[in-house]
VEXTIDO-514114 format. One record per residue (C-alpha): x, y, z. Coordinates in steps of 0.2 Angstrom, whole numbers, padded with zeros to 4 digits, always signed. Example, Ala and Ser with C-alpha at 12.3 -4.5 7.8 and 13.67 -1.06 7.14 Angstrom:
+0062-0022+0039
+0068-0005+0036
//
This chain:
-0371-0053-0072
-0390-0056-0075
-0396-0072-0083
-0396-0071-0101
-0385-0054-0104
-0371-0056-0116
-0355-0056-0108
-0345-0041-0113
-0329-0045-0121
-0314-0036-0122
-0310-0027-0139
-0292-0031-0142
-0291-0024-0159
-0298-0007-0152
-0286-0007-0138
-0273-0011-0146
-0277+0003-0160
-0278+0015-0146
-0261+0010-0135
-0252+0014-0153
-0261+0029-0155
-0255+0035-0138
-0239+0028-0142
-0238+0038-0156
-0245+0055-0149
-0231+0051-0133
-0217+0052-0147
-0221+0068-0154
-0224+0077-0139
-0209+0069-0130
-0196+0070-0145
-0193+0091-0142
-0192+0088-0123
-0186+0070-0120
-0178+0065-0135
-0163+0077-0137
-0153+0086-0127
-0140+0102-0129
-0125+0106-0117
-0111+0117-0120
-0095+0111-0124
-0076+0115-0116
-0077+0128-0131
-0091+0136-0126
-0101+0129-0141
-0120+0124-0142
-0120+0103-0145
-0135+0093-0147
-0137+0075-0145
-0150+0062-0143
-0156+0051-0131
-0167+0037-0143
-0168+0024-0129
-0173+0037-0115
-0186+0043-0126
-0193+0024-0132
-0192+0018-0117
-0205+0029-0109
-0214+0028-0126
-0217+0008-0122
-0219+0015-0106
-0235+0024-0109
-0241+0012-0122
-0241-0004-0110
-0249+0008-0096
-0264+0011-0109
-0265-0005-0115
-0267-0012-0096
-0281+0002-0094
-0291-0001-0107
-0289-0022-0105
-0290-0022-0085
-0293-0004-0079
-0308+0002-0091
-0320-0016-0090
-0316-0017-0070
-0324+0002-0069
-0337-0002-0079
-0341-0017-0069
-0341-0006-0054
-0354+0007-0059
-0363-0006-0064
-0366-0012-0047
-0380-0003-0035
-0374+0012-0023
-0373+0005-0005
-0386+0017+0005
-0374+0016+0019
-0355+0020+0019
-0345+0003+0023
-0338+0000+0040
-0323+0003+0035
-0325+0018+0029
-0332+0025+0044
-0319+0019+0055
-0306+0027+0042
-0316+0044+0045
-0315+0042+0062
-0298+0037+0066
-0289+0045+0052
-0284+0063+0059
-0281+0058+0076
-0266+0045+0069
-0260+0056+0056
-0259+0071+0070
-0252+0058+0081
-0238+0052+0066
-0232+0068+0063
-0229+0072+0081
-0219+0058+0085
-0210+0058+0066
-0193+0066+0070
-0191+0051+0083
-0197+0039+0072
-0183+0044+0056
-0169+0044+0070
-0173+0027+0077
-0172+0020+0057
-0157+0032+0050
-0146+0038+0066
-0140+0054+0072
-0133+0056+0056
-0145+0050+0043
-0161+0059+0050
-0158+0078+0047
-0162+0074+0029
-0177+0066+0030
-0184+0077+0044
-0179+0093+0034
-0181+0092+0016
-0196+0082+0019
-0204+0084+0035
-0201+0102+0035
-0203+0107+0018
-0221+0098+0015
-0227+0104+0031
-0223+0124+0023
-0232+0117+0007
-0246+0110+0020
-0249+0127+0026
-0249+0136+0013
-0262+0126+0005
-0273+0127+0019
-0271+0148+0019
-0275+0146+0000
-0290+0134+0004
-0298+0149+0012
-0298+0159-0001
-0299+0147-0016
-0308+0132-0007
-0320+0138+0005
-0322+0157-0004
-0320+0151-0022
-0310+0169-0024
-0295+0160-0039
-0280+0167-0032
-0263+0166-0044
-0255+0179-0034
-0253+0169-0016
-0236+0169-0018
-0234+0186-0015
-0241+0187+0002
-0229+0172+0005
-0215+0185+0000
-0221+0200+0012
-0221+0188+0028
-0203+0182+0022
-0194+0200+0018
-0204+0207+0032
-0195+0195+0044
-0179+0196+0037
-0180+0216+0034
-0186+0220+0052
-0175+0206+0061
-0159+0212+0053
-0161+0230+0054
-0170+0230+0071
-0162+0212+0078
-0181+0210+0085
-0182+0191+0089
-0192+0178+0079
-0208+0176+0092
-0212+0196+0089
-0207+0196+0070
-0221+0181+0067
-0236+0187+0071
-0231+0204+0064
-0228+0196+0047
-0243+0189+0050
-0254+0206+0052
-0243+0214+0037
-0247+0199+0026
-0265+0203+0030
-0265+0219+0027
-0259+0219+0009
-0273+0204+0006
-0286+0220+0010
-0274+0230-0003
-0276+0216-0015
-0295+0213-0009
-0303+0231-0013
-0298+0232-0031
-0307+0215-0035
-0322+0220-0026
-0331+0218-0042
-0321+0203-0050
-0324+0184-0052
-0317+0170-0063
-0305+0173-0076
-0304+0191-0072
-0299+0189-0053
-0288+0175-0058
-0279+0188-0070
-0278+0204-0058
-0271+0190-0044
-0257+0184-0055
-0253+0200-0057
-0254+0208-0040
-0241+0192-0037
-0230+0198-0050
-0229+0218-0045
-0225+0213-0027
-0209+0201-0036
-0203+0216-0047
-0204+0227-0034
-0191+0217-0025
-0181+0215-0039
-0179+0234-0043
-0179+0241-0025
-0162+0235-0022
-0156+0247-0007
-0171+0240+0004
-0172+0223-0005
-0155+0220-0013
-0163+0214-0028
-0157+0201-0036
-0143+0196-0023
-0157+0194-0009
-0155+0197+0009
-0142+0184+0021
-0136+0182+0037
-0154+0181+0044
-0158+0178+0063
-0162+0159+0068
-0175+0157+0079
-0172+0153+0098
-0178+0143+0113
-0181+0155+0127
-0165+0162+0121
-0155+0148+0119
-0146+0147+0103
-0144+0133+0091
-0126+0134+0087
-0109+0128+0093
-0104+0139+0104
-0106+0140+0125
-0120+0146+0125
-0128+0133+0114
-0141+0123+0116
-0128+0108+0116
-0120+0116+0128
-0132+0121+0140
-0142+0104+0140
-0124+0095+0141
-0126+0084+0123
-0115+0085+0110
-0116+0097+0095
-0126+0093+0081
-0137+0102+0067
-0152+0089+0069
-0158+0098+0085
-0161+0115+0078
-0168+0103+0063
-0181+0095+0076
-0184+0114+0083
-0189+0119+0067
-0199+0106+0062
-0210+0107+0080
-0212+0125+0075
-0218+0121+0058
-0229+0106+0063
-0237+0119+0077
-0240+0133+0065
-0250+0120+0052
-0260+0114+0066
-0264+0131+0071
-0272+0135+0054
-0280+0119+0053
-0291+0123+0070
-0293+0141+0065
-0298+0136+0048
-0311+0123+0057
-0317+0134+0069
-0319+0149+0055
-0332+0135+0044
-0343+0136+0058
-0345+0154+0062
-0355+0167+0050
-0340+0171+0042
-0336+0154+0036
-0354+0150+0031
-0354+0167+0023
-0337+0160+0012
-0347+0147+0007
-0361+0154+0002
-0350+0167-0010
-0342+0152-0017
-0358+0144-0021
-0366+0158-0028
-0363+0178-0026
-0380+0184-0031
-0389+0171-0018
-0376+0177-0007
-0383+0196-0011
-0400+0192-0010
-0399+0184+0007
-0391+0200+0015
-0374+0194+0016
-0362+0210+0013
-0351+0201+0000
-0338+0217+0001
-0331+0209+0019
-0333+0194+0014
-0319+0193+0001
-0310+0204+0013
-0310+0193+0028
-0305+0179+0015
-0291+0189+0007
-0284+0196+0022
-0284+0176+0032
-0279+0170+0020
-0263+0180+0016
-0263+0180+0036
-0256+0162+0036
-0245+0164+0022
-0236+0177+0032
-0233+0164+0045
-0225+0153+0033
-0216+0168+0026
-0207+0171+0041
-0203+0156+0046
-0197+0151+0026
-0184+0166+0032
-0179+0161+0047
-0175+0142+0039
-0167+0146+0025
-0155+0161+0033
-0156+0168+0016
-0170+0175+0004
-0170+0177-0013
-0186+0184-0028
-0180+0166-0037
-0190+0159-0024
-0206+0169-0025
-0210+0165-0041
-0227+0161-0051
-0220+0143-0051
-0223+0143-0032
-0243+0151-0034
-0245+0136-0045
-0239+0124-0036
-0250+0129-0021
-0263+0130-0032
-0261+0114-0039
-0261+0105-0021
-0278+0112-0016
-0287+0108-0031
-0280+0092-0035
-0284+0090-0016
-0301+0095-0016
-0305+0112-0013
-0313+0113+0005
-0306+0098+0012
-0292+0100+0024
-0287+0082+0023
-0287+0081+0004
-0274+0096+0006
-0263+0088+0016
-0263+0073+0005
-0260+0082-0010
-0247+0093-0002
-0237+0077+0005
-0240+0067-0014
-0231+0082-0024
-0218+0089-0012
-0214+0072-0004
-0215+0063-0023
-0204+0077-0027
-0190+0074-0015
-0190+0057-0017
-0185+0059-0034
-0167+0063-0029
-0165+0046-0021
-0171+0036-0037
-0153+0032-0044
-0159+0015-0047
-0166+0022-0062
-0148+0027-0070
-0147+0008-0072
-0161+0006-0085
-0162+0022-0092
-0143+0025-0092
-0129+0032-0080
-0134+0051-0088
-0153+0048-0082
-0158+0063-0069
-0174+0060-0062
-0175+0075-0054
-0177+0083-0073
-0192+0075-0074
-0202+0081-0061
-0213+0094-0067
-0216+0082-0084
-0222+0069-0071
-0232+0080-0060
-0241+0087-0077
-0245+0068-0080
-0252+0064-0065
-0263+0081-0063
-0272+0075-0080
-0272+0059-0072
-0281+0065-0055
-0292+0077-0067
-0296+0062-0075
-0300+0050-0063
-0308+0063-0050
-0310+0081-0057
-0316+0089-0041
-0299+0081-0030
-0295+0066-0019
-0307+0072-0007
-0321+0079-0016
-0335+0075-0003
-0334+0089+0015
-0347+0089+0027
-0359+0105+0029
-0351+0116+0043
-0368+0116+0053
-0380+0104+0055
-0398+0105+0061
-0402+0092+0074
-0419+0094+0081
-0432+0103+0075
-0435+0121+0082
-0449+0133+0080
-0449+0149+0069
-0451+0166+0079
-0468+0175+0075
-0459+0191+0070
-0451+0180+0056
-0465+0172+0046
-0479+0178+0039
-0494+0165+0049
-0487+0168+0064
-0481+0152+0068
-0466+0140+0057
//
C-alpha cells in the first residue's frame, strides 16, 4: 500500500449485518425444501415431519461461508485488483497451457489401470463405470453442444433429443435387424444429423429467446412422440435386451465363446467395463480433434463469426443458412454417437432418461465451462457429473446431519448453488479466455484485383 493511504479496515458491523441477512433469506427459502419432509405411512397416509437441525445446520452453514467472504474473501479480491496487470502471462501458467492436455489425455488413457491397481478386481468396475464412463458421455455431449451453443452461439434446449434418436435408432435397428454395433454407430450418427437439418430449417430466421423456445420444444415432440408410439417405441416400458458391443466378434459374457474364455482369464464384468470405457474415451477424442480441426476451416471461422454477430456475418458474404445447418447437423452428429453407445451400455432405454433435465444439464456444463473452450468443458463436465457421483460415497455426513441424511437428495440444490457461485465469480465460465482459430504470422501483400490502389 502506498505511503500515506489509509488503511482499509474491515467493517464488522456491516458484515456481520449481512451474514445474518443471508442467514435469514437461507431459512425462508430452505424451510419449504429442507426443513420438512412427507412420507407415507404403513396406512397409506400423507405424514409430515420436520427436520429443524438439518435445516439450521446448513443455515449457520451458509452464514459462517458469508461471514468468511466478506472478512477474508472480499478485502483479498479487492487487494488483488488493486494490483497492476502483468503484461506477460506468468511462467507457470504457460507451462500449465502447454502441458495440460497432453497429461490429461495421457490420465484418462491409463485410468482404468490406475483404479485397478488402488481398488482390486473387485473394487474397480465402480469407479471405472459410474464415473469414468458416465462423465466421459457428459464430456461428449458438451463438446457436440459446444458446436452449436459455443462456437455458433445457436441456444439449443432441445439436444437431448438428438441424444434420443442415436439411442432408439441403435436399439430399434439392432434388435430388429441384429446389425452389429460398428455399423449401427455411424448410422446413428448420420440419422442424428439429419434431424439437426429438420430442426435447423425452421429456425432459419430465429435467435435468442425465440430459438431457445422453438429448441426446447423440438426436444420435447421428439420425447412424446416415443411415449405415444408405443408399437415401434413401447412407450413408457422402453426397449430391453439390447445387443452389447463386440471385439472382432468376441463377446463379453460367460460363456465359451467369451472373451474370458478365449484369452484364457477368468470371468469377470470389469473387462467389458474397460471395453466400454476405451470405446467411450475414443469417441470423446474423436470429437475433440474434429471440433479442432472444424475452428480452423471456413466453416468453423464461419460459426464464430455468426455467434459474434449475424448481420456482420451477412454483410461479409457468409450464407448464414448453411451455417446454422452445418452447426445443427454436427452437432446432433456427435450426440448420436453418444446415443448409441448410451444403448448399447445401458442394454435398456427408456423416455425417463431423455428428459429436458438432461438438455439442462448439458447445457449447464458448457456455459458454466465456457463456451468455446474444449478444456473448460471437460472440466465442467468432470466437476458436476463426478461431484454428482461422489455424493453417494458421502455417508460420513449421516454422522452430523443424522442417520436419515441422504446426500444424494441434495444434489441438484447444491449444483444450483454453485452455478450462482461460478456466475458469480466468473460469469462467462472457468475458461473464459480461447485462442483465435487463425493467426496471421508474417505480413503478406493484398492482390491488386482486391483493393482499390492497386497495391495493400
Amino acid at each position: 500500500m502506498a505511503a500515506g493511504a489509509p488503511e482499509q479496515r474491515v467493517p464488522l458491523a456491516g458484515a456481520l449485518r449481512d451474514a445474518g441477512f443471508t442467514a435469514l433469506l437461507t431459512f425462508g427459502l430452505l424451510l419449504p425444501l429442507v426443513g420438512f419432509q412427507t412420507y407415507t405411512d404403513f396406512r397409506n397416509n400423507l405424514v409430515v415431519t420436520s427436520r429443524l437441525p438439518l435445516l439450521l445446520s446448513m443455515v449457520a452453514v451458509v452464514a459462517v461461508g458469508r461471514l468468511a467472504y466478506a472478512l477474508i474473501v472480499e478485502p483479498w479480491l479487492r487487494q488483488r485488483r488493486m494490483k497492476p496487470v502483468a503484461a506477460a502471462p506468468a511462467p507457470w501458467r504457460a507451462a500449465l497451457a502447454k502441458w495440460f492436455a497432453p497429461c490429461a489425455i495421457g490420465f484418462v488413457i491409463g485410468y482404468p489401470p490406475f483404479v485397478i491397481l488402488i481398488n482390486g478386481f473387485g473394487g474397480a468396475v465402480k469407479w471405472i463405470d459410474n464415473f469414468g464412463i458416465q462423465i466421459l458421455i457428459y464430456v461428449m455431449l458438451g463438446w457436440g453442444l459446444n458446436i452449436v451453443v459455443g462456437l455458433a452461439g445457436l441456444l439449443d434446449l432441445g439436444y437431448v433429443a438428438f441424444y434420443a434418436v442415436g439411442a432408439y435408432s441403435y436399439a430399434l435397428l439392432a434388435k430388429e435387424f441384429g446389425f452389429s454395433f460398428w455399423l449401427l454407430l455411424p448410422l446413428a450418427g448420420i440419422l442424428s444429423s439429419f434431424w439437426g437439418v429438420l430442426l435447423g430449417f425452421p429456425v432459419l430466421r430465429l435467435r435468442g429467446d425465440y430459438l431457445a423456445i422453438v429448441t426446447l420444444a423440438f426436444g420435447e415432440i421428439i420425447r412424446i412422440v416415443i411415449i405415444n408410439w408405443v408399437d415401434l417405441t413401447n412407450g413408457y416400458a422402453g426397449i430391453s435386451g439390447i445387443p452389447r458391443p463386440t471385439l472382432f466378434g468376441i463377446p463379453f459374457n460367460a460363456d465359451d465363446d467369451g472373451f474370458a474364455a478365449v484369452f484364457g482369464l477368468e470371468f469377470s464384468p470389469l473387462y467389458r467395463v474397460i471395453f466400454l470405457y476405451y470405446i467411450i474415451l475414443a469417441l470423446a477424442l474423436l470429437t475433440a480433434f474434429v471440433t479442432l480441426r472444424l475452428r480452423r476451416l471456413p466453416v468453423g471461422r464461419a460459426w464464430e463469426a455468426l455467434r459474434e454477430d449475424e448481420i456482420a456475418c451477412r454483410s461479409l458474404g457468409i450464407n448464414t443458412t448453411h451455417t446454422k445447418l452445418t452447426a445443427f447437423a454436427m452437432g446432433a452428429m456427435f450426440a448420436g454417437f453418444a446415443g448409441s453407445f448410451f444403448a448399447t451400455r445401458q442394454g435398456f432405454i427408456s423416455p425417463e432418461s431423455f428428459t429436458f433435465l438432461e438438455s439442462a444439464t448439458i447445457l449447464s456444463i458448457v456455459v458454466l465451462g465456457g463456451m468455446g473452450s474444449q478444456i473448460g468443458v471437460a472440466i465442467a463436465a468432470i466437476a458436476m457429473i463426478g461431484g454428482t457421483e461422489i455424493m453417494r460415497e458421502l455417508d460420513f455426513l449421516k454422522e452430523i446431519f443424522g442417520p436419515t441424511f441422504d446426500p444424494t437428495q441434495y444434489r441438484m440444490l447444491l449444483f444450483g448453488f454453485a452455478m450462482v457461485l461460478i456466475m458469480i465469480w466468473r460469469p462467462r465460465g472457468l475458461i473464459s479466455t480461447r485462442e483465435p482459430s487463425v493467426f496471421l504470422k508474417e505480413r503478406r501483400s493484398i492482390a491488386a484485383d482486391l483493393t482499390n490502389e492497386g497495391h495493400g
